[in-house]
gemmi code that builds the backbone of each chain (N, CA, C; Angstrom):
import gemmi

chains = {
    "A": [
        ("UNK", (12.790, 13.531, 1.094), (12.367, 12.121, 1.086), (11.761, 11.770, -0.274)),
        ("UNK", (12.213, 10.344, -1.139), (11.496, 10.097, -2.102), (10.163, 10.180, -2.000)),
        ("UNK", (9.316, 10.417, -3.019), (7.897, 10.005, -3.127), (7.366, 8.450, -2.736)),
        ("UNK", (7.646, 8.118, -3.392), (7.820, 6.552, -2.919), (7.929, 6.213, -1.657)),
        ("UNK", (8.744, 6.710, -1.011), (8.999, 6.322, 0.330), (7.899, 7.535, 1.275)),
        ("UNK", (7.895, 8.343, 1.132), (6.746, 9.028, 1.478), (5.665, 8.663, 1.700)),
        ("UNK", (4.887, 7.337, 0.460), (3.610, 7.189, 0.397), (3.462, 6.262, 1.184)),
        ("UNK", (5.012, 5.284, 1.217), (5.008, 4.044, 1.793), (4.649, 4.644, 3.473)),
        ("UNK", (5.576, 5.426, 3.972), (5.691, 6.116, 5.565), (3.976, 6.505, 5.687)),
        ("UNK", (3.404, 7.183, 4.930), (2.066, 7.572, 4.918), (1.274, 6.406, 5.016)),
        ("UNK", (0.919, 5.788, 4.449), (0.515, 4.435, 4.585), (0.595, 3.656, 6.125)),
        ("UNK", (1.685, 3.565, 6.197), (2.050, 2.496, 7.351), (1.507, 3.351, 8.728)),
        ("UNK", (1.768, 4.314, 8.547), (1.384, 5.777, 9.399), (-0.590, 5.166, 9.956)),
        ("UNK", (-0.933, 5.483, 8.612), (-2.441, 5.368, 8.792), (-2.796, 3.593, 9.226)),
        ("UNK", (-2.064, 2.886, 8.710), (-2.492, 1.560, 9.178), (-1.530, 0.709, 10.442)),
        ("UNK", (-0.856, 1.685, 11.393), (-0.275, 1.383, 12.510), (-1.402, 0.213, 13.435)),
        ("UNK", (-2.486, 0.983, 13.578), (-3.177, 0.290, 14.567), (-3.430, -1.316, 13.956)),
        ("UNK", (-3.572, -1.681, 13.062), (-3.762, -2.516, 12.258), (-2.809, -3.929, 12.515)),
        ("UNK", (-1.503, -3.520, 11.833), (0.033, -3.989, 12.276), (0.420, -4.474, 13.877)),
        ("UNK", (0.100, -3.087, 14.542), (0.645, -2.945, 15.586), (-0.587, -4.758, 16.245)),
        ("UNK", (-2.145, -4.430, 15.904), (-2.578, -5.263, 17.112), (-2.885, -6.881, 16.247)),
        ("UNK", (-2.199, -7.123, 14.886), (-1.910, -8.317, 14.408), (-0.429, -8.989, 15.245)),
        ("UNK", (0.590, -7.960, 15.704), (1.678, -8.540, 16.290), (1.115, -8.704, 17.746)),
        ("UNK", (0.127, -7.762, 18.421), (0.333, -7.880, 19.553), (-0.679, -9.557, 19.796)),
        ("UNK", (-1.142, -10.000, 18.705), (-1.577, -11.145, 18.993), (-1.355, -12.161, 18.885)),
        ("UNK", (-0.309, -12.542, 18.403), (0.900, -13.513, 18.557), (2.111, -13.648, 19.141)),
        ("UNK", (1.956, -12.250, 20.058), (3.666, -12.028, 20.341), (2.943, -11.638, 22.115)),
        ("UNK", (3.447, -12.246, 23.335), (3.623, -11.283, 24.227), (4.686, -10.560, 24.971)),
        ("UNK", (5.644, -10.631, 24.738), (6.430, -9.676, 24.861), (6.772, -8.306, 24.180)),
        ("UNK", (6.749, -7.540, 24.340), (6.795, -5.924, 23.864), (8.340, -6.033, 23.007)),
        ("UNK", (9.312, -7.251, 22.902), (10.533, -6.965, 22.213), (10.145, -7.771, 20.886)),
        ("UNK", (9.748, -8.817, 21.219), (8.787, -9.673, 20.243), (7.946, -8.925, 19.263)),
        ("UNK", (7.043, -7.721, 19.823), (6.227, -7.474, 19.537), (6.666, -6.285, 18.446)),
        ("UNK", (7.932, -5.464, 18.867), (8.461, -4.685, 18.455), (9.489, -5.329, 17.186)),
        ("UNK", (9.513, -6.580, 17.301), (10.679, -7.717, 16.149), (9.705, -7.695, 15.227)),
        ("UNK", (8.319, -8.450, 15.569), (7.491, -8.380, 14.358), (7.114, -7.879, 13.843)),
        ("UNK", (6.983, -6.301, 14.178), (6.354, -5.245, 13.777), (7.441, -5.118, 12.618)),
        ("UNK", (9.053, -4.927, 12.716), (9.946, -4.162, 11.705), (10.120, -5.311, 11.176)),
        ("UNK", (9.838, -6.680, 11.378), (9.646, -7.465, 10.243), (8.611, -7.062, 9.244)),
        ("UNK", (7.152, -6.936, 9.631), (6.128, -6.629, 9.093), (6.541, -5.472, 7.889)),
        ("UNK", (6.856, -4.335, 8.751), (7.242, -3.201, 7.606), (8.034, -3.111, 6.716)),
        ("UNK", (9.632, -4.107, 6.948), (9.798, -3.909, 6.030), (9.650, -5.299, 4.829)),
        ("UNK", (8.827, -6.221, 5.350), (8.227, -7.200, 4.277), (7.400, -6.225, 3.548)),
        ("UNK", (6.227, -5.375, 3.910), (5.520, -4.526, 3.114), (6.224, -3.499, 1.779)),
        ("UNK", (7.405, -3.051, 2.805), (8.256, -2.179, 1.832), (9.238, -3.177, 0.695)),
        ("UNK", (8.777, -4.359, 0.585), (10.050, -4.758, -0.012), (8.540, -5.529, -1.375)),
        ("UNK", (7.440, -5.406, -0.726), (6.443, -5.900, -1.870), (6.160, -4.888, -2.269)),
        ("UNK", (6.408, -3.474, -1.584), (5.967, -2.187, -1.924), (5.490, -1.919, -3.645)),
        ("UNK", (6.459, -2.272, -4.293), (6.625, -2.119, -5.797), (5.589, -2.947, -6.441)),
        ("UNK", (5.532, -4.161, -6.117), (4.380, -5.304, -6.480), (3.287, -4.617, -6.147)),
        ("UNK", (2.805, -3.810, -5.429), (1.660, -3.478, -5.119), (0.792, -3.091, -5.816)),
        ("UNK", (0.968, -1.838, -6.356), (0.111, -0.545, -7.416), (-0.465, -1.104, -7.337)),
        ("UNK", (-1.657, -1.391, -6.259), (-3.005, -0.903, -6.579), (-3.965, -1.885, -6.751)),
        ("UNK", (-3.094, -3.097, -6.825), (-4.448, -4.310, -7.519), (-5.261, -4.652, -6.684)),
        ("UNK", (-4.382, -4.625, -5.303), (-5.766, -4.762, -4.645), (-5.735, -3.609, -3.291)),
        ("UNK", (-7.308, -3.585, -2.905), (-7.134, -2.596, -1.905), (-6.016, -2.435, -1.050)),
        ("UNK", (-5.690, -1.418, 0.050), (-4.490, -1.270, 0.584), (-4.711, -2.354, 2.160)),
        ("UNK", (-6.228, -2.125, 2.428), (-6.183, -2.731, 3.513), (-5.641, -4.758, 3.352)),
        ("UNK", (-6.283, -4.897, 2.243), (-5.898, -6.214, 1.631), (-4.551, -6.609, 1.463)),
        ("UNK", (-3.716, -5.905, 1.332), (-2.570, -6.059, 1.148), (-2.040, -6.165, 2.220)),
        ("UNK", (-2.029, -4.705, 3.154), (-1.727, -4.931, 4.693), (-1.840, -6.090, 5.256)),
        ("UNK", (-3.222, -6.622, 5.248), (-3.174, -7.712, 6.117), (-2.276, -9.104, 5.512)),
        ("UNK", (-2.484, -9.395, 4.116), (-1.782, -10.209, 3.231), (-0.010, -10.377, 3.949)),
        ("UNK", (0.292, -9.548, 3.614), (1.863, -9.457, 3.808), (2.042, -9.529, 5.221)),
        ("UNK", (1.072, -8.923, 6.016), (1.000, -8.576, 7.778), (1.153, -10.470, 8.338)),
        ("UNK", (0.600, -11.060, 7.777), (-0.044, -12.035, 8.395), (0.798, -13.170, 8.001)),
        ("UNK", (1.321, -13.103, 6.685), (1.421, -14.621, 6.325), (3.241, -14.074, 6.829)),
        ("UNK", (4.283, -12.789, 6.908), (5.269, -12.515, 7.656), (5.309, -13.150, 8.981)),
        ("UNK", (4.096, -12.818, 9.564), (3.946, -13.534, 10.981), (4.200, -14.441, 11.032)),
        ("UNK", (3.332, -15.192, 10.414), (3.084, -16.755, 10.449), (4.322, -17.609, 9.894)),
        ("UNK", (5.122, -16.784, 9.376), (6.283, -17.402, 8.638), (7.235, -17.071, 10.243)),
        ("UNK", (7.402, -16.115, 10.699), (8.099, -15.695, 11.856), (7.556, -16.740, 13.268)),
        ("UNK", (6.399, -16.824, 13.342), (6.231, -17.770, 14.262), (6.478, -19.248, 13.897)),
        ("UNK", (6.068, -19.499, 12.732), (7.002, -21.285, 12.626), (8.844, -20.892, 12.851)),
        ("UNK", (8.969, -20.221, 12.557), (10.029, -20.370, 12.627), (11.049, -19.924, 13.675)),
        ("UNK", (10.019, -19.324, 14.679), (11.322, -19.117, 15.968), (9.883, -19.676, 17.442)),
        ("UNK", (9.390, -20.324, 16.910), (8.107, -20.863, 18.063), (7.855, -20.151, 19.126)),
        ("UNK", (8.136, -18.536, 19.363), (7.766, -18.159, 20.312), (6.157, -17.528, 20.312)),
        ("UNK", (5.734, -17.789, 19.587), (4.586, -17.255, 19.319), (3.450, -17.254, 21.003)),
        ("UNK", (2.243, -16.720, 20.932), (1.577, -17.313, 22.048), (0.734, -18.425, 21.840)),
        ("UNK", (1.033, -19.066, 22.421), (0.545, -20.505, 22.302), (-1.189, -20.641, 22.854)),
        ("UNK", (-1.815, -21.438, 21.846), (-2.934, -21.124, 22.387), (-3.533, -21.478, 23.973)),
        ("UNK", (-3.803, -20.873, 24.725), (-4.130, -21.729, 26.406), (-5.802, -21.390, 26.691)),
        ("UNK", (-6.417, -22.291, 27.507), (-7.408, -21.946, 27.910), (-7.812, -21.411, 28.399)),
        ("UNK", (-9.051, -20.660, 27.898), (-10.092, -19.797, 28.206), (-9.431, -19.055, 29.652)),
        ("UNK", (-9.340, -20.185, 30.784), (-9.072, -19.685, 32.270), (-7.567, -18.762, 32.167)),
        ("UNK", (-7.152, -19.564, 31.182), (-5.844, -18.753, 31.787), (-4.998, -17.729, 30.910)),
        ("UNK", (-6.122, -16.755, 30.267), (-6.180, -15.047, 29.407), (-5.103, -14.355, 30.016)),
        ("UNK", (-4.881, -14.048, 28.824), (-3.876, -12.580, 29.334), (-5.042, -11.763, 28.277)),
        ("UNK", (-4.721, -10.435, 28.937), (-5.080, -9.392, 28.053), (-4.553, -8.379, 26.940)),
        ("UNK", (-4.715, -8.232, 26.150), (-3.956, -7.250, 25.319), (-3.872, -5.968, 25.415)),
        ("UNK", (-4.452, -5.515, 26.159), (-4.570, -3.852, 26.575), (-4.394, -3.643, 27.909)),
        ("UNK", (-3.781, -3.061, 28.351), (-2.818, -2.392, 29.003), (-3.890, -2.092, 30.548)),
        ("UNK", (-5.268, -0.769, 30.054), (-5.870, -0.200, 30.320), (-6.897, -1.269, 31.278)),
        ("UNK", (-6.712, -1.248, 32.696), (-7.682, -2.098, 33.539), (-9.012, -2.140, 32.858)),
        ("UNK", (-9.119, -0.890, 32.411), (-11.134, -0.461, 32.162), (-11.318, -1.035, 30.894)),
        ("UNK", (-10.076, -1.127, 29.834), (-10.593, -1.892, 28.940), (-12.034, -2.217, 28.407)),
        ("UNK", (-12.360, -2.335, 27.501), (-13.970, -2.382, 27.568), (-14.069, -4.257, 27.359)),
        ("UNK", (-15.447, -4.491, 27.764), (-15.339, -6.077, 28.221), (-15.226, -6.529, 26.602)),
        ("UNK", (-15.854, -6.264, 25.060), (-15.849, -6.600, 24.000), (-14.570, -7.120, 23.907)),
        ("UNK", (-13.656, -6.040, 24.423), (-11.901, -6.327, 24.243), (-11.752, -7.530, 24.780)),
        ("UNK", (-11.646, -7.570, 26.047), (-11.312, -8.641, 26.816), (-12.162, -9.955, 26.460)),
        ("UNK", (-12.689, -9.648, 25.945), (-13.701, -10.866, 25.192), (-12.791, -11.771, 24.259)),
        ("UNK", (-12.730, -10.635, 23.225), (-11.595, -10.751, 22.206), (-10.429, -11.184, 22.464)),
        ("UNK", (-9.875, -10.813, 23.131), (-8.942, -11.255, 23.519), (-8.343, -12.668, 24.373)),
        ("UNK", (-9.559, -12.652, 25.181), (-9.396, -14.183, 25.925), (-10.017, -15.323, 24.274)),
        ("UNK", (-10.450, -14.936, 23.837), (-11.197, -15.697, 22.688), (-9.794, -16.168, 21.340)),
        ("UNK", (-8.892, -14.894, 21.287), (-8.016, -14.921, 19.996), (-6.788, -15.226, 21.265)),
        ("UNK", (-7.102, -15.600, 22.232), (-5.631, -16.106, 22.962), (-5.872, -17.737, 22.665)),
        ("UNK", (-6.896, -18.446, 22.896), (-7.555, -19.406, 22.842), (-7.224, -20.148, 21.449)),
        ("UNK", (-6.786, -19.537, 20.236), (-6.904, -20.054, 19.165), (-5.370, -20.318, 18.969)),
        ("UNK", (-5.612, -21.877, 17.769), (-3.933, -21.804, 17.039), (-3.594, -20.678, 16.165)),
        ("UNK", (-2.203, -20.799, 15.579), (-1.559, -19.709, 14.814), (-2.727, -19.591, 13.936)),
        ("UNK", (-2.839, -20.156, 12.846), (-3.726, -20.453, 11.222), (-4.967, -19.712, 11.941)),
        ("UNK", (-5.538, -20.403, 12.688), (-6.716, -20.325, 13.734), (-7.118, -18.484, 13.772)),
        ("UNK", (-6.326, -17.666, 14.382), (-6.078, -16.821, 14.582), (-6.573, -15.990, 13.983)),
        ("UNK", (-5.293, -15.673, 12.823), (-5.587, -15.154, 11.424), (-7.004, -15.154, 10.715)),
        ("UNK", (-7.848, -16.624, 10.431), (-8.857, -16.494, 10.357), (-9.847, -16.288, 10.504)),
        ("UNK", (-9.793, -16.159, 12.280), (-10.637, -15.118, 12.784), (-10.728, -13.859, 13.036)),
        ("UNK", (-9.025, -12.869, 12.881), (-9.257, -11.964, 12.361), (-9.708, -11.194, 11.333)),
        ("UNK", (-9.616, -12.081, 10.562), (-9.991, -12.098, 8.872), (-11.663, -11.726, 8.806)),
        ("UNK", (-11.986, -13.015, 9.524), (-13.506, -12.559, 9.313), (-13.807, -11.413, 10.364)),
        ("UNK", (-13.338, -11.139, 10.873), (-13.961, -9.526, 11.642), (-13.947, -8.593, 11.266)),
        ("UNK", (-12.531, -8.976, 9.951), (-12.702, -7.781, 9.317), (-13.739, -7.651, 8.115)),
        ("UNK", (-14.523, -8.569, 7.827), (-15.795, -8.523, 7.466), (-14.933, -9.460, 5.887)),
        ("UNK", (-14.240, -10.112, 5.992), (-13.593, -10.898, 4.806), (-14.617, -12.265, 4.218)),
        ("UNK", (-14.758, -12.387, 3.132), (-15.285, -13.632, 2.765), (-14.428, -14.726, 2.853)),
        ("UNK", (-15.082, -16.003, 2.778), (-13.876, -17.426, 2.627), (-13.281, -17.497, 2.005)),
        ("UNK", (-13.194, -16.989, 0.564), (-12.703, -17.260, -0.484), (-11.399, -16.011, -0.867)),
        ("UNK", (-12.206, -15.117, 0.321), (-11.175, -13.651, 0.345), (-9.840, -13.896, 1.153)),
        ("UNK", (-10.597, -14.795, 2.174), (-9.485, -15.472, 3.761), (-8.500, -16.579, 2.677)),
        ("UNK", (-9.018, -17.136, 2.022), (-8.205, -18.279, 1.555), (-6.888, -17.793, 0.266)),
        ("UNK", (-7.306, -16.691, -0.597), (-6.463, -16.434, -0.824), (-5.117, -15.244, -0.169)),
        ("UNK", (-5.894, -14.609, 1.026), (-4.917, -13.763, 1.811), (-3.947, -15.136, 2.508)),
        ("UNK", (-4.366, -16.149, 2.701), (-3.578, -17.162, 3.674), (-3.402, -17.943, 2.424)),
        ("UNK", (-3.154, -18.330, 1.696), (-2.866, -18.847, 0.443), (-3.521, -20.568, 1.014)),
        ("UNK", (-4.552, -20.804, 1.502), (-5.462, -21.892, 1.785), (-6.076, -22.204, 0.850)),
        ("UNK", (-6.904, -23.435, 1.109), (-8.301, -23.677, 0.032), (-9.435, -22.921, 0.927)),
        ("UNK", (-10.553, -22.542, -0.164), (-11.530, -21.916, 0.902), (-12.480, -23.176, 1.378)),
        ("UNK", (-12.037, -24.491, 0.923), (-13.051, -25.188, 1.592), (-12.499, -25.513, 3.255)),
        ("UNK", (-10.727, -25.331, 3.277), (-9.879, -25.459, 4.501), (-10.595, -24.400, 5.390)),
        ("UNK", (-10.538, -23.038, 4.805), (-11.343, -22.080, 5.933), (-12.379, -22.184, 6.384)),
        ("UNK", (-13.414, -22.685, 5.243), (-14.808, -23.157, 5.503), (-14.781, -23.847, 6.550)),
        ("UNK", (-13.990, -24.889, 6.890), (-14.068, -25.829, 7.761), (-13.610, -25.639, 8.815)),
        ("UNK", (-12.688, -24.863, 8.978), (-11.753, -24.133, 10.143), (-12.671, -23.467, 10.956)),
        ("UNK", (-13.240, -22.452, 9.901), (-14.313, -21.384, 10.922), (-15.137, -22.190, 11.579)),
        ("UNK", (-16.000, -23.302, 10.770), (-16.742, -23.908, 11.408), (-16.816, -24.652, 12.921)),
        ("UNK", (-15.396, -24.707, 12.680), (-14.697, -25.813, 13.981), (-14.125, -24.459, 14.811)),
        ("UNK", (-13.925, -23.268, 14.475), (-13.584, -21.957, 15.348), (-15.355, -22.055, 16.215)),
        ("UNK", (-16.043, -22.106, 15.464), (-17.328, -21.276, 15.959), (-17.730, -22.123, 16.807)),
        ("UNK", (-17.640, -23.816, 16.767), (-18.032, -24.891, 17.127), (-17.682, -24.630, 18.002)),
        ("UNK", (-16.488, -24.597, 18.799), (-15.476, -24.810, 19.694), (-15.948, -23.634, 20.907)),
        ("UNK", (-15.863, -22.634, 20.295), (-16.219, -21.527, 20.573), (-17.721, -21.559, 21.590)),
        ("UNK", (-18.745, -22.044, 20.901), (-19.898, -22.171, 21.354), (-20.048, -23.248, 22.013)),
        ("UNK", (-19.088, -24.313, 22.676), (-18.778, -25.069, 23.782), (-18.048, -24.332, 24.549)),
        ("UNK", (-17.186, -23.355, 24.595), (-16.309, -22.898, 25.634), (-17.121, -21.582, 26.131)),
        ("UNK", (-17.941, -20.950, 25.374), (-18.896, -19.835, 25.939), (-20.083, -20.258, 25.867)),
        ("UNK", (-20.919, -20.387, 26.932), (-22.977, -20.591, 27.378), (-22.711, -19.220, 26.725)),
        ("UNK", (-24.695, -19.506, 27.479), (-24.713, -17.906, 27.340), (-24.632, -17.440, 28.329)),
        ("UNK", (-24.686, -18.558, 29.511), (-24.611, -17.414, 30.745), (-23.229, -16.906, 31.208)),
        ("UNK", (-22.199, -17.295, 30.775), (-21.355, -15.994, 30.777), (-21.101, -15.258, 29.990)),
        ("UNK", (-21.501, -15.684, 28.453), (-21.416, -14.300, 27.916), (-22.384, -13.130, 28.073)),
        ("UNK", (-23.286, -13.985, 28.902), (-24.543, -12.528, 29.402), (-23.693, -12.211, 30.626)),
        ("UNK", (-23.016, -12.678, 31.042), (-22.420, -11.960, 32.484), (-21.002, -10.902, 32.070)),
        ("UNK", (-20.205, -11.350, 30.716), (-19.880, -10.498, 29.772), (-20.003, -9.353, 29.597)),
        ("UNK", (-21.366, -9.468, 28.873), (-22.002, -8.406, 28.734), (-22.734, -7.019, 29.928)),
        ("UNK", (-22.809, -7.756, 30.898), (-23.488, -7.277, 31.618), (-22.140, -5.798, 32.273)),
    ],
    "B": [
        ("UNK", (-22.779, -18.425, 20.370), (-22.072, -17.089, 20.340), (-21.757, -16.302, 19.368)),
        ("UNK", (-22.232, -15.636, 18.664), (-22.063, -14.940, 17.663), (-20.870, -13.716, 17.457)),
        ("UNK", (-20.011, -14.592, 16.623), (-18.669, -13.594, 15.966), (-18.916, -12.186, 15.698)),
        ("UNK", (-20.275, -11.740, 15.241), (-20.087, -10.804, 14.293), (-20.194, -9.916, 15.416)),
        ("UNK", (-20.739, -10.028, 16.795), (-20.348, -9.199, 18.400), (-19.223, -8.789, 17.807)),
        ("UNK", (-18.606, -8.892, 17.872), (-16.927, -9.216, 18.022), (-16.083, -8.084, 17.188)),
        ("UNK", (-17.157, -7.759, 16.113), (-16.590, -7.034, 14.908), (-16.089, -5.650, 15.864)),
        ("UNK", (-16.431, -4.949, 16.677), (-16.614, -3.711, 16.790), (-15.538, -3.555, 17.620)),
        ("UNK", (-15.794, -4.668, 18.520), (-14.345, -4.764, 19.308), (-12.862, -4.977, 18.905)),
        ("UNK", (-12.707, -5.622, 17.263), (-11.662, -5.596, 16.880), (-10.781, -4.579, 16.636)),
        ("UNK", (-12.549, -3.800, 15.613), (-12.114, -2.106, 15.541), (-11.823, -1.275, 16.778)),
        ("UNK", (-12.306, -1.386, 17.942), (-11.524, -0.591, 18.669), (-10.127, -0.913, 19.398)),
        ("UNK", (-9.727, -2.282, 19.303), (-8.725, -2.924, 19.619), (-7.575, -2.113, 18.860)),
        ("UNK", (-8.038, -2.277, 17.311), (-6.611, -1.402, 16.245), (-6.770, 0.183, 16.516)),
        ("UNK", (-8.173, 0.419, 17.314), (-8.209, 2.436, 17.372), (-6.965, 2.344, 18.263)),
        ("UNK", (-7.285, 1.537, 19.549), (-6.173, 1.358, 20.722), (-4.791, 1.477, 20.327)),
        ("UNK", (-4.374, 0.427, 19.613), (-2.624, 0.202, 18.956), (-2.862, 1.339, 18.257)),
        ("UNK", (-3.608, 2.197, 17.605), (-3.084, 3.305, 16.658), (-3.268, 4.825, 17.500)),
        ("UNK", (-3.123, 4.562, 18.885), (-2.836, 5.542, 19.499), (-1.512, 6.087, 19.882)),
        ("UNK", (-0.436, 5.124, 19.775), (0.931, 5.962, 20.056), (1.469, 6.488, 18.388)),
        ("UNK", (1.468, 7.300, 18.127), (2.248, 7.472, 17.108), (3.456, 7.369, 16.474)),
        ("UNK", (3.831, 7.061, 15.408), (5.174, 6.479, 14.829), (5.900, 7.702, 14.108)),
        ("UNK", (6.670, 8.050, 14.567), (7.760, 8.956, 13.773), (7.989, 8.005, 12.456)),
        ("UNK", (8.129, 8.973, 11.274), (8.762, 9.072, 10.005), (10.121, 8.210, 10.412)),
        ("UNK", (10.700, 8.952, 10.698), (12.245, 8.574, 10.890), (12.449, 7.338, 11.540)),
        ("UNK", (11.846, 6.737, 12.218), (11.502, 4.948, 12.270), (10.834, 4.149, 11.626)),
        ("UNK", (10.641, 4.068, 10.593), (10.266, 3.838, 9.468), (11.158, 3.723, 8.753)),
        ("UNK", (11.257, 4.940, 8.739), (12.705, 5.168, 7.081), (13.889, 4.406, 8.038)),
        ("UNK", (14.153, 4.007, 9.130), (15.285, 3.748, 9.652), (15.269, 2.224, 9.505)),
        ("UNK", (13.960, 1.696, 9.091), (13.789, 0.273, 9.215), (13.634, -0.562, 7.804)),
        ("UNK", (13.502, 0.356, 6.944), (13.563, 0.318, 5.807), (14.623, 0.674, 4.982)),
        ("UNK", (15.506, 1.404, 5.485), (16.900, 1.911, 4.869), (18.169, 1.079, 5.127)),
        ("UNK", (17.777, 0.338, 6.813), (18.699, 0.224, 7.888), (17.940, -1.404, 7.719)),
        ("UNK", (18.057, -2.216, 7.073), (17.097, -3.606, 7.579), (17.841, -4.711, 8.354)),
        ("UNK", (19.795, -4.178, 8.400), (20.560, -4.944, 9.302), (20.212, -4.667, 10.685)),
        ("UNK", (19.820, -3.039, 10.776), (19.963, -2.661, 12.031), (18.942, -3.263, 12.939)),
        ("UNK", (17.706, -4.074, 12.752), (17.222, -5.264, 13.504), (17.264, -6.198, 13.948)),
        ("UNK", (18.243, -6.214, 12.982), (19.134, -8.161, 13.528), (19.895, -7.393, 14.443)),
        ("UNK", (21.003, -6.012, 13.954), (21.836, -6.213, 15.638), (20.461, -6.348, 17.109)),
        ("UNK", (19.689, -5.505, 17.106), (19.026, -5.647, 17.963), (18.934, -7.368, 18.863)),
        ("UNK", (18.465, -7.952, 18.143), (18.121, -9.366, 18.273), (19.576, -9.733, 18.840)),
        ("UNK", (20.996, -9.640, 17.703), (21.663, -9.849, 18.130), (22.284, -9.543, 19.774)),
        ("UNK", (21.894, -8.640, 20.105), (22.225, -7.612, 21.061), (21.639, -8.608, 22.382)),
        ("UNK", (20.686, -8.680, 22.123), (19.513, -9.573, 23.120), (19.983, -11.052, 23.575)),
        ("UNK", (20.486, -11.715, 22.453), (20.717, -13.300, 22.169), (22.231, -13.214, 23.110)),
        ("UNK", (23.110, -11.806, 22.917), (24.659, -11.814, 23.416), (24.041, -11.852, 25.201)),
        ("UNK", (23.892, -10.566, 25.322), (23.139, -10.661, 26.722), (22.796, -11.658, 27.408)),
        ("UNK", (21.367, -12.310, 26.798), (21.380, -13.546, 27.445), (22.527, -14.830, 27.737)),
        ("UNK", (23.272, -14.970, 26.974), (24.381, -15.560, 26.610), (25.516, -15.235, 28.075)),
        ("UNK", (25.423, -14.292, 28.353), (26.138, -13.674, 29.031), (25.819, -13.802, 30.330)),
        ("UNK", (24.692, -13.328, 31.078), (24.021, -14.037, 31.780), (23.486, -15.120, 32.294)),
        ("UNK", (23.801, -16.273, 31.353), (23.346, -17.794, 31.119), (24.542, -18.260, 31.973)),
        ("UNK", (25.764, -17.488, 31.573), (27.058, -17.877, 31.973), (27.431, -17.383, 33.994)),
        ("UNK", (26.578, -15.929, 33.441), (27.605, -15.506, 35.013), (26.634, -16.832, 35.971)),
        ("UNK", (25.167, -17.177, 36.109), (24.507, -17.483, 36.294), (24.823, -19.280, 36.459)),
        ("UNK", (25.411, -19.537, 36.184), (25.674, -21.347, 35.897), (26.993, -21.221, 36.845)),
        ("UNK", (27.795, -19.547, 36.656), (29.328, -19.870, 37.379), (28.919, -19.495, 38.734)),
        ("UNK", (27.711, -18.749, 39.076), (27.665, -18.198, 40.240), (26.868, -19.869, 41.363)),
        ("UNK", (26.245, -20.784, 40.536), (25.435, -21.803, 40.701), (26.539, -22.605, 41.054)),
        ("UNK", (27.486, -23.314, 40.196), (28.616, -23.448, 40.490), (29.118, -23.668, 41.814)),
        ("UNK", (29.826, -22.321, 41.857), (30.732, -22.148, 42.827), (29.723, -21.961, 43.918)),
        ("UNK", (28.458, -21.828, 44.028), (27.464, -22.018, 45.823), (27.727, -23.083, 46.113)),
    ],
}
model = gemmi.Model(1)
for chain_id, residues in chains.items():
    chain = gemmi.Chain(chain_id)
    for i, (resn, *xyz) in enumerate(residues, 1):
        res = gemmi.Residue()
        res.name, res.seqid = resn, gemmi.SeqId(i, " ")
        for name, pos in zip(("N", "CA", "C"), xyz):
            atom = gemmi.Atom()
            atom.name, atom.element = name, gemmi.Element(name[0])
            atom.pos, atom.b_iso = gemmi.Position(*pos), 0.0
            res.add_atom(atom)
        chain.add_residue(res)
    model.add_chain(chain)
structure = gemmi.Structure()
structure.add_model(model)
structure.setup_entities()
């Protein structure tokens, strides 16, 4: 196997979980889920060369991960559409799931496409200005987005169910 | 409600997806092979196609 292609397989290897639960959050079907994924990889492998290094690897991942998506969901609308709070699906499989998940999940089912992304973004501990150029936005657009994420957010959850959440 | 809850759960969300492991050789097959996804799709789109049909003739003729 080339080197090259080696580092690329190594790579994708270590950042599966990554990939794998950016598709599983726009996609619910497992064929869907499995379309976006070998879209994903080989959009990565085809910037592969552009890469060296400029910016971290996780940065990149998500860069190419996300805005592939988002190009894949305008363009064949099957995406999951955002629905309310009541009516969650879950992303994990596993009944026991831990409730954080299912949190997450009824929460990032809840959001639009753009929407989405930017709240994965910031979990992954991203700044605005970091979110705006991974989504090629203005950061005053994200600024305002999150704001209206969090807003929204803190009308659709009290605290008394997220203490019952938690509990 | 505070997002930054949230952080820990994301991370274990991607520990979750990075529990089945990916063979090499699907990879290199998707990267070497980048038609061989469209047949897939294709494969799917014929099917349905196919079914759309027996399905309208079987509707049909009841």
């Amino acid at each position: 196997m080339e080197l090259e292609k080696k580092n690329f397989v190594r790579i994708i290897q270590a950042n599966r979980g990554t990939i794998r639960s950016l598709c599983k959050i726009y996609y619910n079907s497992k064929e869907d889920q499995k379309d976006a994924f070998q879209d994903v990889v080989l959009q990565l492998w085809k910037s592969f060369d552009t890469f060296r290094g400029e910016s971290e690897i996780n940065t990149w991942i998500y860069r190419v991960s996300l805005n592939t998506i988002l190009t894949k969901v305008r363009k064949d609308k099957k995406s999951v559409s955002a629905e309310p709070i009541s009516n969650h699906h879950y992303y994990t499989s596993s009944a026991k799931a831990d409730d954080q998940i299912e949190l997450l999940s009824i929460i990032i089912q809840s959001l639009k496409d753009v929407d989405k992304a930017i709240m994965v973004l910031h979990l992954e501990g991203y700044r605005n200005r970091e979110i705006a150029k991974i989504l090629k936005l203005s950061p005053t657009n994200i600024s305002t987005r999150l704001n209206r994420i969090k807003s929204d957010l803190k009308k659709k959850f009290n605290k008394k169910s997220y203490a019952t959440k938690q509990s | 409600m505070q997002l930054n809850n949230l952080e820990s759960a994301w991370r274990q969300l991607k520990l979750l997806n990075s529990m089945d492991h990916i063979e090499s050789r699907e990879l290199l097959a998707i990267i070497e092979n980048p038609s061989n996804s469209n047949t897939g799709k294709l494969q799917r789109l014929v099917f349905n196609m196919i079914m759309f049909i027996i399905l309208t003739i079987v509707c049909q003729s009841g």
